[in-house]
GUVO-185921 format. One record per residue (C-alpha): residue number from 1; x, y, z. Coordinates in steps of 0.05 Angstrom, whole numbers. Layout:
<pts>
+-----+--------+--------+--------+
!   i !      u !      v !      w !
+-----+--------+--------+--------+
! NUM !      X !      Y !      Z !
...
+-----+--------+--------+--------+
</pts>
This chain:
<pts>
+-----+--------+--------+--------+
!   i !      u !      v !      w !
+-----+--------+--------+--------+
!   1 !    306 !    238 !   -335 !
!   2 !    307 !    273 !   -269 !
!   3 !    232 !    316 !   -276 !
!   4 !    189 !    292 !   -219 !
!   5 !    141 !    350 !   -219 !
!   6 !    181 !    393 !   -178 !
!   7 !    138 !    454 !   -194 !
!   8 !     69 !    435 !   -165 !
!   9 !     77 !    482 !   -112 !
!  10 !     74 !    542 !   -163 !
!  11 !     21 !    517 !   -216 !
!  12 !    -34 !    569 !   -202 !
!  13 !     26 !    620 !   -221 !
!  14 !     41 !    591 !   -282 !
!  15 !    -36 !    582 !   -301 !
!  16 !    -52 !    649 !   -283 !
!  17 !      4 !    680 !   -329 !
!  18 !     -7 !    627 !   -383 !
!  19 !    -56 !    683 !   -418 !
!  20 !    -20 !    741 !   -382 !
!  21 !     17 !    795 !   -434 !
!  22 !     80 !    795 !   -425 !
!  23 !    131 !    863 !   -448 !
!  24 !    212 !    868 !   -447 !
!  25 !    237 !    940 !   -444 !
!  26 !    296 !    960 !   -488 !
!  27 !    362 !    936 !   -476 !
!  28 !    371 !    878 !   -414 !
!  29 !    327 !    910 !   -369 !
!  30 !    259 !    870 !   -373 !
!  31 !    191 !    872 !   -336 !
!  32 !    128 !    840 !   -341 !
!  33 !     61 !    879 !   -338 !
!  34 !      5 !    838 !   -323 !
!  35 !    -59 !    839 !   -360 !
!  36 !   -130 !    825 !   -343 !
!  37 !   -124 !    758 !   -329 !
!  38 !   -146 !    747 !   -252 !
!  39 !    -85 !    755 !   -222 !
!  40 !    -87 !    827 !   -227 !
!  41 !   -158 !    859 !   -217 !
!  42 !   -143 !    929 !   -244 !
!  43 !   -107 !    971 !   -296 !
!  44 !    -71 !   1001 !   -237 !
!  45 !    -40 !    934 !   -214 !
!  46 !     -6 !    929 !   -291 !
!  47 !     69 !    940 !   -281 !
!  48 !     78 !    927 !   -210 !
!  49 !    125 !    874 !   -209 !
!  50 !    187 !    892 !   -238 !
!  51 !    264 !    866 !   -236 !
!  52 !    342 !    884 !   -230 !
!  53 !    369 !    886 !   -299 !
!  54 !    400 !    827 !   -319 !
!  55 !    456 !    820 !   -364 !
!  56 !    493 !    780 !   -407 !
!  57 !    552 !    830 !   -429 !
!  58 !    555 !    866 !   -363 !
!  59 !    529 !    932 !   -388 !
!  60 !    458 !    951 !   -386 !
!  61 !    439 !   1007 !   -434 !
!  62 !    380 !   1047 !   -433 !
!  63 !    354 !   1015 !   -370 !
!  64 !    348 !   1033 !   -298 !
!  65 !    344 !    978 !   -238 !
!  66 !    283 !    983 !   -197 !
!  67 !    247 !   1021 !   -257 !
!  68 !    180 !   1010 !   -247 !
!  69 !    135 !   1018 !   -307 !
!  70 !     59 !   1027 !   -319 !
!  71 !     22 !   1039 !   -376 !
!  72 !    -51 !   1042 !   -399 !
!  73 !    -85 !    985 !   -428 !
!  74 !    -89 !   1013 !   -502 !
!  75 !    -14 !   1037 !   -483 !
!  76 !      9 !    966 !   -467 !
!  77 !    -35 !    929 !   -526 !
!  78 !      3 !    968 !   -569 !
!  79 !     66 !    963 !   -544 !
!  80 !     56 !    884 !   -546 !
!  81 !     32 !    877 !   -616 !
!  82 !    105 !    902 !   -626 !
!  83 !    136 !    837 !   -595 !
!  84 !    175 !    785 !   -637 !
!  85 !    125 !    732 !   -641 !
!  86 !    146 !    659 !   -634 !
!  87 !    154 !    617 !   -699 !
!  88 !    111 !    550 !   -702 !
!  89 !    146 !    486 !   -678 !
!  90 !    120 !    417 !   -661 !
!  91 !    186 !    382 !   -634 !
!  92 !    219 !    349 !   -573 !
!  93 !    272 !    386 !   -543 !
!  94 !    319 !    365 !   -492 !
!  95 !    355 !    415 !   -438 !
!  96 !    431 !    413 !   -450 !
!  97 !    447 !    443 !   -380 !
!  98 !    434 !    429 !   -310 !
!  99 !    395 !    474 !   -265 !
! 100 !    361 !    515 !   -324 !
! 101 !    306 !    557 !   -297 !
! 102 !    239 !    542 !   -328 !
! 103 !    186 !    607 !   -331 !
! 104 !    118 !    626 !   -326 !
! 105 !    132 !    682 !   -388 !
! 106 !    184 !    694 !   -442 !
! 107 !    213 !    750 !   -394 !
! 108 !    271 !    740 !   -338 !
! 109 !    243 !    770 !   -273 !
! 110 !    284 !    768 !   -214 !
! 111 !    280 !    774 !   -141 !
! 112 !    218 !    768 !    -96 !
! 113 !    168 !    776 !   -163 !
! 114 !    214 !    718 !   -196 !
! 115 !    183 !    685 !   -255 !
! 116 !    218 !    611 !   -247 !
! 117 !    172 !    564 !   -231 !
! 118 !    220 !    517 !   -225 !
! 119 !    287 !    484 !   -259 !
! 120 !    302 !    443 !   -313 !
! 121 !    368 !    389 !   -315 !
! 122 !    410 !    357 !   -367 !
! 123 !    368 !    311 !   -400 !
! 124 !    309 !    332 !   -389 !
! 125 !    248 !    327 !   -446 !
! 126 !    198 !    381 !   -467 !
! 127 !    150 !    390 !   -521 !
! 128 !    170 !    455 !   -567 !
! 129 !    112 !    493 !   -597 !
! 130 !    149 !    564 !   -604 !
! 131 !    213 !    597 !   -625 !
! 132 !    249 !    653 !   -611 !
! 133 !    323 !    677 !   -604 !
! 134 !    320 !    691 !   -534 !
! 135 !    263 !    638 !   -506 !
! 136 !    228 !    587 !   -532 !
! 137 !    153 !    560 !   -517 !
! 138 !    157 !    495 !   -491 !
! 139 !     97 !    453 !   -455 !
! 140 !    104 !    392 !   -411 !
! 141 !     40 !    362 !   -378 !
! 142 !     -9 !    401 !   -420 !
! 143 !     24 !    465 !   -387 !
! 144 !     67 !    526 !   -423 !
! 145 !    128 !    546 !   -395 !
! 146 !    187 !    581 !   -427 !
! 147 !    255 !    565 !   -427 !
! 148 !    316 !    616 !   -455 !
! 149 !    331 !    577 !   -529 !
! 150 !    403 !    573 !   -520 !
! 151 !    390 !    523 !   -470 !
! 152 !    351 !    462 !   -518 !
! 153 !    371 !    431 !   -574 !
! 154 !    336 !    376 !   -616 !
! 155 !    394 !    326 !   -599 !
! 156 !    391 !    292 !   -529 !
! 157 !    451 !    299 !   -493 !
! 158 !    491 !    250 !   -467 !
! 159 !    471 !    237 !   -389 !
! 160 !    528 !    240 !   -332 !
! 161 !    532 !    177 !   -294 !
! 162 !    499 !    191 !   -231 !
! 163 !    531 !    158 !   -167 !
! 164 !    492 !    104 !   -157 !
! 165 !    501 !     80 !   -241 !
! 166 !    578 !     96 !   -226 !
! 167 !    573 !     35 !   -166 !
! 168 !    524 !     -5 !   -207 !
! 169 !    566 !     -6 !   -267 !
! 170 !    621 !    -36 !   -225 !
! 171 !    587 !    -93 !   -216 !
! 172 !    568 !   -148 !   -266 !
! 173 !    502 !   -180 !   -277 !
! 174 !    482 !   -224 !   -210 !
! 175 !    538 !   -189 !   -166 !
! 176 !    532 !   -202 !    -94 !
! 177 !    538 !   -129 !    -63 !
! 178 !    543 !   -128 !     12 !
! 179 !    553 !    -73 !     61 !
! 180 !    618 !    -32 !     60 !
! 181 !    637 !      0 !    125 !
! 182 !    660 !     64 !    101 !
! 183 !    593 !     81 !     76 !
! 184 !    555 !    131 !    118 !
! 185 !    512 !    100 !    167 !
! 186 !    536 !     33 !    154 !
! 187 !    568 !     39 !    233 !
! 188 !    489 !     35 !    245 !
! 189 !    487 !    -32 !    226 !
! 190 !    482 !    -94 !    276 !
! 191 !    462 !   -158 !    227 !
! 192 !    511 !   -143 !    165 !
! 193 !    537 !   -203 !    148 !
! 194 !    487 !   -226 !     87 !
! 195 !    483 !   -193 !      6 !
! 196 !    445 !   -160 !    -40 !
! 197 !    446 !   -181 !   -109 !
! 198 !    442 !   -142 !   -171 !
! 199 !    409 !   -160 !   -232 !
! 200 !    415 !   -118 !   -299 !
! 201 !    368 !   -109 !   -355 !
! 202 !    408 !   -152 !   -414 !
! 203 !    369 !    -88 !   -466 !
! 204 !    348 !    -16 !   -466 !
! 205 !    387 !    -16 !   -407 !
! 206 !    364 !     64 !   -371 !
! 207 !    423 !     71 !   -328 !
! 208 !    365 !     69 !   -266 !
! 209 !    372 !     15 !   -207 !
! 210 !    314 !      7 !   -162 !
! 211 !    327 !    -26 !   -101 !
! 212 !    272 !    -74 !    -99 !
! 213 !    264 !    -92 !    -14 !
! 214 !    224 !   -155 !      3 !
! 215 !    205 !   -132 !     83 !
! 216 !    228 !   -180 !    137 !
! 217 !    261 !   -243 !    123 !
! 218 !    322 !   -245 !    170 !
! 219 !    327 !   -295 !    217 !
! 220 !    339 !   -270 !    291 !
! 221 !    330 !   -199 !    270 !
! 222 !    274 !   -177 !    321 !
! 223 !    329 !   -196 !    379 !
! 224 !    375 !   -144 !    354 !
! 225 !    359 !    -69 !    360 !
! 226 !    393 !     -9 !    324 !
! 227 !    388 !     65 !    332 !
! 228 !    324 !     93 !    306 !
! 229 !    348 !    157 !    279 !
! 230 !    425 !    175 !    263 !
! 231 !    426 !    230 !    306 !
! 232 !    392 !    179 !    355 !
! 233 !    334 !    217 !    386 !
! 234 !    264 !    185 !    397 !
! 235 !    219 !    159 !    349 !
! 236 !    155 !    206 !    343 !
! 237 !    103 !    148 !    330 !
! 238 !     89 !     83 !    344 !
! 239 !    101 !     27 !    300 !
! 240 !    131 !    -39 !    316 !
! 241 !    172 !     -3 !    359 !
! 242 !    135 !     46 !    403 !
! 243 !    132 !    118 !    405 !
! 244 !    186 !    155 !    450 !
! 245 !    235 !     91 !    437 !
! 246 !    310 !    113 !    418 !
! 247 !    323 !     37 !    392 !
! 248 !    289 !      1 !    344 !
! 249 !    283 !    -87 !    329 !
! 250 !    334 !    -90 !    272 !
! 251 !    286 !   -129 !    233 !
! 252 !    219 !   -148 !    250 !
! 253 !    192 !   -223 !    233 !
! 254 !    121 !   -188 !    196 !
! 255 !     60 !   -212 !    213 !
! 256 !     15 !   -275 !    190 !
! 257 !    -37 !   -262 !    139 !
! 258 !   -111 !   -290 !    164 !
! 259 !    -98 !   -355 !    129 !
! 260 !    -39 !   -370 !    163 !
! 261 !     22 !   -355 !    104 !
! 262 !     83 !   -307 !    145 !
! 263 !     79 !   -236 !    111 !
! 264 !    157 !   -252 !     94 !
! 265 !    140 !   -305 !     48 !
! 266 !     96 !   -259 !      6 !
! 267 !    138 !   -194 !      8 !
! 268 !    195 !   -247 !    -25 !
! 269 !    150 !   -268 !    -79 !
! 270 !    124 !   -201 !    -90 !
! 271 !    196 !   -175 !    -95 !
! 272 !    215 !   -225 !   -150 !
! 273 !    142 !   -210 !   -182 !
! 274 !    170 !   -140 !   -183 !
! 275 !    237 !   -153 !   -211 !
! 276 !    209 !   -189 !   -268 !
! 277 !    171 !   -129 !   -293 !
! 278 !    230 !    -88 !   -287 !
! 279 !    287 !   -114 !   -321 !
! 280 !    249 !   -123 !   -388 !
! 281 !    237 !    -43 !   -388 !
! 282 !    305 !    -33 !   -381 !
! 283 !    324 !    -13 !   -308 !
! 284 !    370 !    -51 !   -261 !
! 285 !    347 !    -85 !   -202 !
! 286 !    380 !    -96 !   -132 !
! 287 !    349 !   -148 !    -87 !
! 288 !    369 !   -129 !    -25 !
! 289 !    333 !   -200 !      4 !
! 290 !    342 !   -256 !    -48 !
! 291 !    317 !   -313 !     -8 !
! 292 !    279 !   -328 !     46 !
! 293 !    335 !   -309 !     93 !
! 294 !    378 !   -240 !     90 !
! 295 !    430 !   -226 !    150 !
! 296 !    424 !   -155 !    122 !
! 297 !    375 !   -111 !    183 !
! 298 !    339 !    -50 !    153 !
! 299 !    402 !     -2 !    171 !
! 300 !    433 !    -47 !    128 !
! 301 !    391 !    -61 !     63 !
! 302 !    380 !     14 !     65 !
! 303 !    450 !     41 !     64 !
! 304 !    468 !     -3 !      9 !
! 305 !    408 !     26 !    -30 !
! 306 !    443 !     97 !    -11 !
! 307 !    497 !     75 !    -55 !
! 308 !    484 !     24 !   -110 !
! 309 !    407 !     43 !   -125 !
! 310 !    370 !    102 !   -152 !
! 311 !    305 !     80 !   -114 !
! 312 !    291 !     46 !    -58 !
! 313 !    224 !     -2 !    -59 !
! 314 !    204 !    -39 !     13 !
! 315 !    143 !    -77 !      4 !
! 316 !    105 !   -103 !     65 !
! 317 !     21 !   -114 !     80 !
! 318 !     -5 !    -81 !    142 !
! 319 !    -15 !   -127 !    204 !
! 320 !    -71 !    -86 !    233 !
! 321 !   -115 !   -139 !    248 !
! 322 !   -173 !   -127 !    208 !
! 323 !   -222 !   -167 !    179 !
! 324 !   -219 !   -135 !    117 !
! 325 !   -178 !   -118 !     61 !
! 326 !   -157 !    -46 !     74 !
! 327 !   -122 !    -24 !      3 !
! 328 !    -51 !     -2 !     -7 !
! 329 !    -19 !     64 !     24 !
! 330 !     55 !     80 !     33 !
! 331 !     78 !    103 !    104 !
! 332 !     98 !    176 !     91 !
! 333 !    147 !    221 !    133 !
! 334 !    122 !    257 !    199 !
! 335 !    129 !    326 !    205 !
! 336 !    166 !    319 !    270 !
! 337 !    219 !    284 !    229 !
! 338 !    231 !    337 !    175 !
! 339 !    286 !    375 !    202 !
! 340 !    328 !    322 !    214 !
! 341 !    384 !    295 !    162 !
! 342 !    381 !    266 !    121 !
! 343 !    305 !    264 !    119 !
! 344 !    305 !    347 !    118 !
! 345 !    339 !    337 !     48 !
! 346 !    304 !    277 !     18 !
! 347 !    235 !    264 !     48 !
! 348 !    207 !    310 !    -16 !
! 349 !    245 !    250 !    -56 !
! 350 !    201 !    199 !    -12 !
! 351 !    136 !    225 !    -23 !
! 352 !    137 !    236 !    -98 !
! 353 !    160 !    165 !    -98 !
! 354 !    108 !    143 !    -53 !
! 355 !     61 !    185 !    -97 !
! 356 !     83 !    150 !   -163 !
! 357 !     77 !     87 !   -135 !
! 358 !     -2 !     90 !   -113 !
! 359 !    -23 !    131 !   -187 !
! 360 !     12 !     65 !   -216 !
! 361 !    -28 !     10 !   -164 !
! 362 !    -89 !     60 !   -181 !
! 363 !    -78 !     40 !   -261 !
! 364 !    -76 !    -28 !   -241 !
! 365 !   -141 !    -31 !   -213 !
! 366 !   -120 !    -44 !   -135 !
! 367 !   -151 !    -14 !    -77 !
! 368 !   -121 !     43 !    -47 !
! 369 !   -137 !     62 !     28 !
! 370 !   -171 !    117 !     36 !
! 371 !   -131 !    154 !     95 !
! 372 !    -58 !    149 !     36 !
! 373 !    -12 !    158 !     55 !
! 374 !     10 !    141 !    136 !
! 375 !     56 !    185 !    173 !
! 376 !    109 !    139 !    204 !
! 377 !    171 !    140 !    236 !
! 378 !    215 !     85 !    197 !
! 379 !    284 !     70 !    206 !
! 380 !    283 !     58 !    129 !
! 381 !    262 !    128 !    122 !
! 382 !    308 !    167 !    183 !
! 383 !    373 !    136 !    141 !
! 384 !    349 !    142 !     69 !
! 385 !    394 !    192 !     18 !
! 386 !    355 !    169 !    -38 !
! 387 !    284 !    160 !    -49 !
! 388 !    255 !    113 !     -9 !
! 389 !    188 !     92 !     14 !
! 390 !    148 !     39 !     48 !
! 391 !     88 !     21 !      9 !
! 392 !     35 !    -29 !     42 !
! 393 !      1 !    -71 !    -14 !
! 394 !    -54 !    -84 !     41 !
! 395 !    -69 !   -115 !     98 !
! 396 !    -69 !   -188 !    130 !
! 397 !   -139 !   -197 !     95 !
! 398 !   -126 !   -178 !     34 !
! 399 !   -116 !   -228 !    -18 !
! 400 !    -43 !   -253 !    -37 !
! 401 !    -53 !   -294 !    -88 !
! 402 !     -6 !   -301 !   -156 !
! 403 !    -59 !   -257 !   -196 !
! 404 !    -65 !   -213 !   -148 !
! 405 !      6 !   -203 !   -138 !
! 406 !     21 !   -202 !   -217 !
! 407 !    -38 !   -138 !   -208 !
! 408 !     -5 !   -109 !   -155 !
! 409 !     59 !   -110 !   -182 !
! 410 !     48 !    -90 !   -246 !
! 411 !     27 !    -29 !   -210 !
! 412 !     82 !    -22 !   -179 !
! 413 !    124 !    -34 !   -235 !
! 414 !     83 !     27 !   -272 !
! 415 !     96 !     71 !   -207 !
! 416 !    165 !     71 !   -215 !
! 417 !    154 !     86 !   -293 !
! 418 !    125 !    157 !   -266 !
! 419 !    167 !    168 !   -220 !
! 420 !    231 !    169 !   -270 !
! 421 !    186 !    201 !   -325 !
! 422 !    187 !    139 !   -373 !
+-----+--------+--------+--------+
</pts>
């Protein structure tokens, strides 16, 4: 399932017109006149937004585009009373269709007054509570949308491989998968010599691979620099590698935690940790470090998540110095990085994942940092096509030890649950 709240942006819409009455003129031509629910503050506003006549047969009788209609309020409650009212349903339907739009009424309104709140793919689950011929009531997350009805159907569809399931399913269970040079950005790359390896779920397999990254852990890596961006301008913030810098250390060694352990040696054990909770629930998992030493740099690991992983998962703990444990955050995308590609079209992708991932460490019980998430200029993130995030499960204080890890990644582990809708 590909719904990963996509329509946040347009809630209040949807919530206002939840209780708004809603009218379709005869013929294809349709409008909405908006009733006293907030949204409009007088009988004057009803029947101001109004739409081109759409049509399914190409002819459009009765109607006229750009009619605008108003009536009075005893005009209009009449004139809904006469609408077919939906027929009771308590069932799960599933969208047989990709791109599907997914409205705030049962009433297609186009152009700048546009009624989508946002779009629907093959696949994807909703709760039916209302039927019509032409739309049907549907509610997902304790909210009421409307989709047309010739667009669900009771039986799940079968789901088109997606790219990443096409690679995975090349490979069998415990393939080594290392970096191919005609991949894009794999000419990034300067330590490429090591492999990932990919482990699949043996039952309820999803078809979903998360690229599971344990940070650090490659030997001779902070000698070596790469590009920080693809289009190689400078970073815009500091970091290990300081603001302004066009190159980046391929792969830095991590930090020590207070009592002495190397960060590496955790983020390894909290990567395995991880890949344990996974592969029971059914999604593959590619380790892109496997041991304590990788000859994969972070150009590297994160291209080959581009193209044999749904997800991709880094896990490191903050070496900030403090005395105290300062909670998880993930390092988010800076807005001085959002025009450039690929970030421009995936850093959305890396901050719902980002966002999944802390709602499942908060169900877990574990401490989240108050300032969540921090901008940062990553190289992970400048050459990411899929989502991707950094996500800091604390700092050199803050406890590592097996329970807490089996906490923390059992948060984790329900993070990525949300962020595939599972």
């Amino acid at each position: 399932m590909r719904y990963k709240n996509p329509y946040k942006r347009k809630l209040h819409i949807a919530a206002a017109l939840s209780g708004a009455a809603i009218l379709s003129l005869q013929g294809c031509g349709t409008y909405t006149v908006i009733g006293d629910t907030g949204l409009a503050a007088s009988a004057e506003d009803q029947g101001e937004l109004q739409t081109e006549a759409e049509c399914t047969d190409g002819t459009c009788p009765d109607t006229t585009e750009g009619e605008i209609l108003s009536q009075s309020p005893e005009e209009f409650k009449a004139f809904e009373k006469s609408e077919p009212e939906f027929e009771s349903r308590d069932e799960t339907v599933y969208v047989q269709k990709d791109e599907v739009n997914v409205r705030s009424g049962p009433v297609i309104i186009t152009g700048e007054s546009s009624n989508v709140v946002f779009t629907a793919n093959t696949g994807d689950e909703f709760r039916r509570t209302g039927y019509r011929d032409d739309f049907s009531r549907v509610v997902k997350d304790d909210l009421v949308f409307y989709i047309s009805s010739d667009y669900l159907s009771v039986n799940k569809p079968e789901m088109p491989e997606t790219e990443a399931e096409a690679e995975s399913s090349s490979y069998e269970d415990g393939a080594e998968i290392g970096l191919d040079s005609s991949w894009k950005y794999a000419d990034f790359s300067a330590i490429n010599s090591g492999k990932a390896v990919l482990y699949k779920a043996q039952s309820d397999r999803k078809g979903i691979t998360v690229a599971v990254n344990a940070g650090h852990g490659t030997s001779g890596g902070s000698s070596v620099k790469t590009w920080c961006h693809p289009d190689k301008t400078p970073k815009v913030t500091g970091g290990t590698t300081s603001a302004g810098s066009t190159k980046a250390v391929a792969v830095s060694t991590g930090m020590n935690f207070n009592d002495g352990t190397p960060e590496a040696k955790v983020t390894l054990k909290a990567a395995k940790m991880l890949k344990d909770k996974l592969l029971p629930k059914g999604y593959d998992v590619l380790m892109l470090r496997d041991g304590d030493d990788v000859q994969l740099d972070n150009v590297a690991r994160t291209v080959i998540a581009n193209n044999a992983a749904d997800c991709h998962i880094a896990i490191h703990w903050d070496g900030d110095g403090l005395s105290s444990d300062k909670g998880c955050f993930y390092m988010s995308t800076p807005d001085g990085l959002k025009s450039m590609e690929p970030v421009a079209s995936n850093w959305q992708k890396h901050h719902a994942l980002g966002d999944s991932l802390i709602s499942g460490l908060k169900e877990s019980g574990a401490k989240i940092w108050g300032s969540n998430p921090l901008p940062m200029d990553l190289t992970q993130t400048s050459f990411s096509t899929v989502a991707s995030v950094d996500i800091e499960l604390g700092n050199q204080a803050s406890d590592h030890s097996d329970s807490t890890l089996d906490r923390l990644t059992e948060g984790l582990s329900r993070g990525v649950d949300i962020y595939f809708g599972q």
